[in-house]
LUMRO-872383 format. One record per atom (N, C-alpha, C): residue number from 1; y negated, z negated, x. Coordinates in steps of 0.2 Angstrom, whole numbers, m for minus. Example, Ala and Ser with C-alpha at 12.3 -4.5 7.8 and 13.67 -1.06 7.14 Angstrom:
<seq = 1	Y = 28	Z = m39	X = 66>
<seq = 1	Y = 22	Z = m39	X = 62>
<seq = 1	Y = 16	Z = m39	X = 66>
<seq = 2	Y = 11	Z = m35	X = 64>
<seq = 2	Y = 5	Z = m36	X = 68>
<seq = 2	Y = 0	Z = m39	X = 64>
***
This chain:
<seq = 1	Y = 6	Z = 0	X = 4>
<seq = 1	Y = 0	Z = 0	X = 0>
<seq = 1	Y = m6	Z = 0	X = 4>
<seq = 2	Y = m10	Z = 5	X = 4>
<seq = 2	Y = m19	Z = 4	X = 7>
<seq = 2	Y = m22	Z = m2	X = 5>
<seq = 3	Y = m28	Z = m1	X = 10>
<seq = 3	Y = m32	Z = m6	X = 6>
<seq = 3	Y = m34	Z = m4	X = 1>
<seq = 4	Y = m38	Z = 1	X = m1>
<seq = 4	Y = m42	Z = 5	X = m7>
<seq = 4	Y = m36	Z = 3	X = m11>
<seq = 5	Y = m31	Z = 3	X = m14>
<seq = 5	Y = m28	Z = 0	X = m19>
<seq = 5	Y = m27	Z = m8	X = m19>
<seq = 6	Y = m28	Z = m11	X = m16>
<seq = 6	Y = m30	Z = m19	X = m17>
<seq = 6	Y = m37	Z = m20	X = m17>
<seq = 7	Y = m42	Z = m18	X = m14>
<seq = 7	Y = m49	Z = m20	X = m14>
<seq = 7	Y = m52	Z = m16	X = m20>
<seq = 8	Y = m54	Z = m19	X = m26>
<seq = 8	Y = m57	Z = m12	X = m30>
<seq = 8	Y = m65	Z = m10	X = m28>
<seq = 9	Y = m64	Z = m6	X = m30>
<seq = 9	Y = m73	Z = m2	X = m26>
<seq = 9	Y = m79	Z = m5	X = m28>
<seq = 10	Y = m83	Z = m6	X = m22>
<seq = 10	Y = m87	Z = m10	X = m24>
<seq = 10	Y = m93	Z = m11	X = m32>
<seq = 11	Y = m94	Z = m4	X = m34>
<seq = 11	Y = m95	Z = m5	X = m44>
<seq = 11	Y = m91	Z = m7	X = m47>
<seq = 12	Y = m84	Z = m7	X = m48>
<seq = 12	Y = m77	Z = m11	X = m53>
<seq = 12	Y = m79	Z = m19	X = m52>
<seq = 13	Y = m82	Z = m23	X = m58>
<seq = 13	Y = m84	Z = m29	X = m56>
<seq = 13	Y = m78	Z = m34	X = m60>
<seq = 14	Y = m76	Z = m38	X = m60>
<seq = 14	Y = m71	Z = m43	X = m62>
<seq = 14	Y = m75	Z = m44	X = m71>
<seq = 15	Y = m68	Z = m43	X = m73>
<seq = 15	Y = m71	Z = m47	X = m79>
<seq = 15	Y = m75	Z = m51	X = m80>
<seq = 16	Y = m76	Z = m58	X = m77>
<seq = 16	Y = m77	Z = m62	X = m80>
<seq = 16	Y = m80	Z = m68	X = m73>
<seq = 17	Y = m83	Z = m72	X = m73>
<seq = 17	Y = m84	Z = m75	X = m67>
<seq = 17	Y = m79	Z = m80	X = m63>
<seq = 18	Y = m73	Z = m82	X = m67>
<seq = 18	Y = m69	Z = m87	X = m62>
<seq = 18	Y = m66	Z = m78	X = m59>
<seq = 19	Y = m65	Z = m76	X = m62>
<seq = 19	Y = m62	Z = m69	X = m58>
<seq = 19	Y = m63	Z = m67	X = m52>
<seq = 20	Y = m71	Z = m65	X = m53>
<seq = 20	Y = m74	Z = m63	X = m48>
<seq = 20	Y = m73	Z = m68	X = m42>
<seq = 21	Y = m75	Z = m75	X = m43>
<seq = 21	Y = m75	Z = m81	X = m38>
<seq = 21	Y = m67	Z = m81	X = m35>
<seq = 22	Y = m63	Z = m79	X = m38>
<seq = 22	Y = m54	Z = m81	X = m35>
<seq = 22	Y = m57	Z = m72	X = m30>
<seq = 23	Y = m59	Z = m68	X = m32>
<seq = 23	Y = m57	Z = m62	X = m28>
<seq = 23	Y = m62	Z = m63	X = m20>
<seq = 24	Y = m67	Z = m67	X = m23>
<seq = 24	Y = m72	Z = m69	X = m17>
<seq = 24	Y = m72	Z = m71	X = m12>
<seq = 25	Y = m67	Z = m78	X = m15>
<seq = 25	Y = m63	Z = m83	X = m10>
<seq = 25	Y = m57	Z = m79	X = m5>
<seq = 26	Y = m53	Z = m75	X = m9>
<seq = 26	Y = m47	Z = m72	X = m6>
<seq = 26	Y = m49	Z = m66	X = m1>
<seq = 27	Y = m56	Z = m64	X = m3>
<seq = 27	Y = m58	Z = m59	X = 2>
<seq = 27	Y = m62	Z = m62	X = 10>
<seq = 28	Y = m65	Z = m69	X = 8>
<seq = 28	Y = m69	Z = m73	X = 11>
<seq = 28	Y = m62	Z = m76	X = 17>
<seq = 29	Y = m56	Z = m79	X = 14>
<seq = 29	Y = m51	Z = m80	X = 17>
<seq = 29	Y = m47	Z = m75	X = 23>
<seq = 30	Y = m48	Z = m68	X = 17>
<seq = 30	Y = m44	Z = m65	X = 25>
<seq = 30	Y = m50	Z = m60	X = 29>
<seq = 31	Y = m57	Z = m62	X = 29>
<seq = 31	Y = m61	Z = m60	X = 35>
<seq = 31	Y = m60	Z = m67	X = 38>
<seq = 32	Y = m61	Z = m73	X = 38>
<seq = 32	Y = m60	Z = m78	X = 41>
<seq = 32	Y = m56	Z = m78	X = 44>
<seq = 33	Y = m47	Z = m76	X = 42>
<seq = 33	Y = m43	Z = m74	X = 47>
<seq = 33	Y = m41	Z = m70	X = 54>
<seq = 34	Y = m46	Z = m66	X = 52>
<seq = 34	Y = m45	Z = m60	X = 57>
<seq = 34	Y = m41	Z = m54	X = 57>
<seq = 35	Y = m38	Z = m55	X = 50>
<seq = 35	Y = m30	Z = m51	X = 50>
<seq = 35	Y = m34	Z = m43	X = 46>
<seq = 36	Y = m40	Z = m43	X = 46>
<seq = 36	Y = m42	Z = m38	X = 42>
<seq = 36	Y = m43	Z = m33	X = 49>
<seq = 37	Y = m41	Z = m25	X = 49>
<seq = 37	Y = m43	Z = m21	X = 55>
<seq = 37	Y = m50	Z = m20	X = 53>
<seq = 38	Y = m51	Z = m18	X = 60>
<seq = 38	Y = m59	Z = m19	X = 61>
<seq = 38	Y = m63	Z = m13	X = 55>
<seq = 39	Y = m56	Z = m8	X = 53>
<seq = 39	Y = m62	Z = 0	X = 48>
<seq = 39	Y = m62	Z = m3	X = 43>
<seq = 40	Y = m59	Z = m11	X = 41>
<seq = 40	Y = m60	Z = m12	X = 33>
<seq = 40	Y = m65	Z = m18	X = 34>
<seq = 41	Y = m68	Z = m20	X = 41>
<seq = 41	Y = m71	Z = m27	X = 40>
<seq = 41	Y = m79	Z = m25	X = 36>
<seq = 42	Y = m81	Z = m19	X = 35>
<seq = 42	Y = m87	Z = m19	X = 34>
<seq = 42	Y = m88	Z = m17	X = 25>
<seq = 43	Y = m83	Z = m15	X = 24>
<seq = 43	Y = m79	Z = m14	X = 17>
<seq = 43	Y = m77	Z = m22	X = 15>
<seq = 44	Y = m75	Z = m25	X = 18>
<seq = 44	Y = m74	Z = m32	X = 14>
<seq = 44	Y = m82	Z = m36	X = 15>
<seq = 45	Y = m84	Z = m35	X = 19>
<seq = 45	Y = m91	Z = m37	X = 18>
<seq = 45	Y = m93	Z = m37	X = 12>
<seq = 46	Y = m95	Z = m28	X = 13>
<seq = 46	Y = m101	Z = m28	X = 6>
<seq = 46	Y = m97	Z = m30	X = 0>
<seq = 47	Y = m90	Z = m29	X = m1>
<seq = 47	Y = m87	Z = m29	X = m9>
<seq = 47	Y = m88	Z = m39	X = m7>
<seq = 48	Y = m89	Z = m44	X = m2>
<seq = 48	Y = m90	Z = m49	X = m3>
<seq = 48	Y = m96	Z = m52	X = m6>
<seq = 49	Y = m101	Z = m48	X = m1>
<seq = 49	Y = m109	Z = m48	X = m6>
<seq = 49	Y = m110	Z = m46	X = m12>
<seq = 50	Y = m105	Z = m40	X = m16>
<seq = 50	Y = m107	Z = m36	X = m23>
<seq = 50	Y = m104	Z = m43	X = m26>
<seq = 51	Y = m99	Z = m47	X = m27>
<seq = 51	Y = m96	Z = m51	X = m27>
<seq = 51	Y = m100	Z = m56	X = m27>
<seq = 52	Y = m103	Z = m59	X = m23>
<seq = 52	Y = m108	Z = m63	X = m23>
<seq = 52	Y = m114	Z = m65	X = m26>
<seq = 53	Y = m117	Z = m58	X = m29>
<seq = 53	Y = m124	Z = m57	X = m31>
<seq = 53	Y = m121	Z = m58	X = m38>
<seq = 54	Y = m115	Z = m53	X = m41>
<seq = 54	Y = m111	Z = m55	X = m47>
<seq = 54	Y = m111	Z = m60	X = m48>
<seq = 55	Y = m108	Z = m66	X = m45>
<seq = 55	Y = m107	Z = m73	X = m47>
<seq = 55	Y = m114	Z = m76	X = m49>
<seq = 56	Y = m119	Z = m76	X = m44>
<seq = 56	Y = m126	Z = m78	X = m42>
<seq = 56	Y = m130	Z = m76	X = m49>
<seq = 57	Y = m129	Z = m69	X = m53>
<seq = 57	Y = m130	Z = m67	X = m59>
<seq = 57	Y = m130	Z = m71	X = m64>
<seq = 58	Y = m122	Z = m71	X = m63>
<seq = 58	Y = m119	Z = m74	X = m69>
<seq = 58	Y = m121	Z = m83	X = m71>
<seq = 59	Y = m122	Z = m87	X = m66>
<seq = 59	Y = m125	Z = m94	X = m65>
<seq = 59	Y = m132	Z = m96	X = m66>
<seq = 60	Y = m136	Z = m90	X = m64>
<seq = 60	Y = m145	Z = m90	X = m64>
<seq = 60	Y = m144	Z = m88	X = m73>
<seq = 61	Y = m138	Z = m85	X = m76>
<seq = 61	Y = m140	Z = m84	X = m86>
<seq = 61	Y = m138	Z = m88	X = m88>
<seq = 62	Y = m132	Z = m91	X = m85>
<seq = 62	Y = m131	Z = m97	X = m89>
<seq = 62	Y = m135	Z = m101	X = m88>
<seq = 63	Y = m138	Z = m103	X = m82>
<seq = 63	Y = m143	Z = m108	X = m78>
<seq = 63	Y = m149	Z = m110	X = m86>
<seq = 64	Y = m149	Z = m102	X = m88>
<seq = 64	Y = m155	Z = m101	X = m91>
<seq = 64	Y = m156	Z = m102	X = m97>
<seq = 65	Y = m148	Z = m101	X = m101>
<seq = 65	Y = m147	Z = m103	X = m106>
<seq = 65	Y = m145	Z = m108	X = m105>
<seq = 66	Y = m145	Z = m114	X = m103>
<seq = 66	Y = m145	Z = m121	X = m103>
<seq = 66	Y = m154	Z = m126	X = m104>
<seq = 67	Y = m159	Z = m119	X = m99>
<seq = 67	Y = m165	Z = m120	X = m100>
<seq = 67	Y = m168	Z = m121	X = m108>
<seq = 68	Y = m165	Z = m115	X = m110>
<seq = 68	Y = m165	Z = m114	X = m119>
<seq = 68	Y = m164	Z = m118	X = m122>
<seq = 69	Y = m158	Z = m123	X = m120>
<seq = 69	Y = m153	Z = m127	X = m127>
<seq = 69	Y = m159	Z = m133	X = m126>
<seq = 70	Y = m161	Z = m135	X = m120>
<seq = 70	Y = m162	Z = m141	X = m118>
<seq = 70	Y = m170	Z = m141	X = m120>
<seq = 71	Y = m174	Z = m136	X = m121>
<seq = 71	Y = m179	Z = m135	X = m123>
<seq = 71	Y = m181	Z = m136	X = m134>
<seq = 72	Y = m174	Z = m136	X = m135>
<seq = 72	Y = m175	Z = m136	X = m141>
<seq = 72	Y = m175	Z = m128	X = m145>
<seq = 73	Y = m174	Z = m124	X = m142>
<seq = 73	Y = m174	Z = m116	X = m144>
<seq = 73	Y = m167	Z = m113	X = m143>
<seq = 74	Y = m166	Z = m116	X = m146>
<seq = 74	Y = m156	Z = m109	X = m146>
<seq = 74	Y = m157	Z = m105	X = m149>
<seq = 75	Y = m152	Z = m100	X = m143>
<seq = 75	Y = m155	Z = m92	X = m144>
<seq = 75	Y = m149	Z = m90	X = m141>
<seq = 76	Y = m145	Z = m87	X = m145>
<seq = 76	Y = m140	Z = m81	X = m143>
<seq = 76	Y = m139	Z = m82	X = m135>
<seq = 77	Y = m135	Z = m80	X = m132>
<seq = 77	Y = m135	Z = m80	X = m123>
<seq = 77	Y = m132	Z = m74	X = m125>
<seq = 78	Y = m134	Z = m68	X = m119>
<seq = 78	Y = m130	Z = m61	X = m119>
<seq = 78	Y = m130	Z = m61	X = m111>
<seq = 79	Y = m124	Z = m58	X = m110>
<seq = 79	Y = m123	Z = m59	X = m103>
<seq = 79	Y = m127	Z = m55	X = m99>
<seq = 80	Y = m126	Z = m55	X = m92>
<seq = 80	Y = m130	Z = m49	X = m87>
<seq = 80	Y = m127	Z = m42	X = m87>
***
């Protein structure tokens, strides 16, 4: 099996954010290793960052909408 069929491409975003986070972790673990050849280290970079900002998304709307409820104004939450 290649990488490109384990890593999906950097716009294929994870459902949902623990998603995201497990695929983060597991990408963040095997650059830590070493075990990743050097043509895929720049490729698991960025798909770590896309990942990243994804997560950081999802956290800054819910952030937001906790702003909302706490304020006394509940309003629909729609995702990013």
């Amino acid at each position: 099996m290649t990488q490109a069929t384990r890593t999906p491409p950097a716009d294929a975003m994870p459902p949902t954010y623990e998603a995201a986070l497990q695929e983060l972790e597991q990408l963040v673990s095997r650059l830590e290793s070493g075990d990743m050849p050097l043509e895929e280290l720049m490729g698991g970079y960025q798909r770590g960052a896309t990942l990243l900002q994804f997560c950081r998304d999802k956290l800054a709307a819910v952030e937001q909408q906790i702003k909302v409820v706490e304020a006394g104004q509940l309003k629909p939450w729609v995702a990013p």
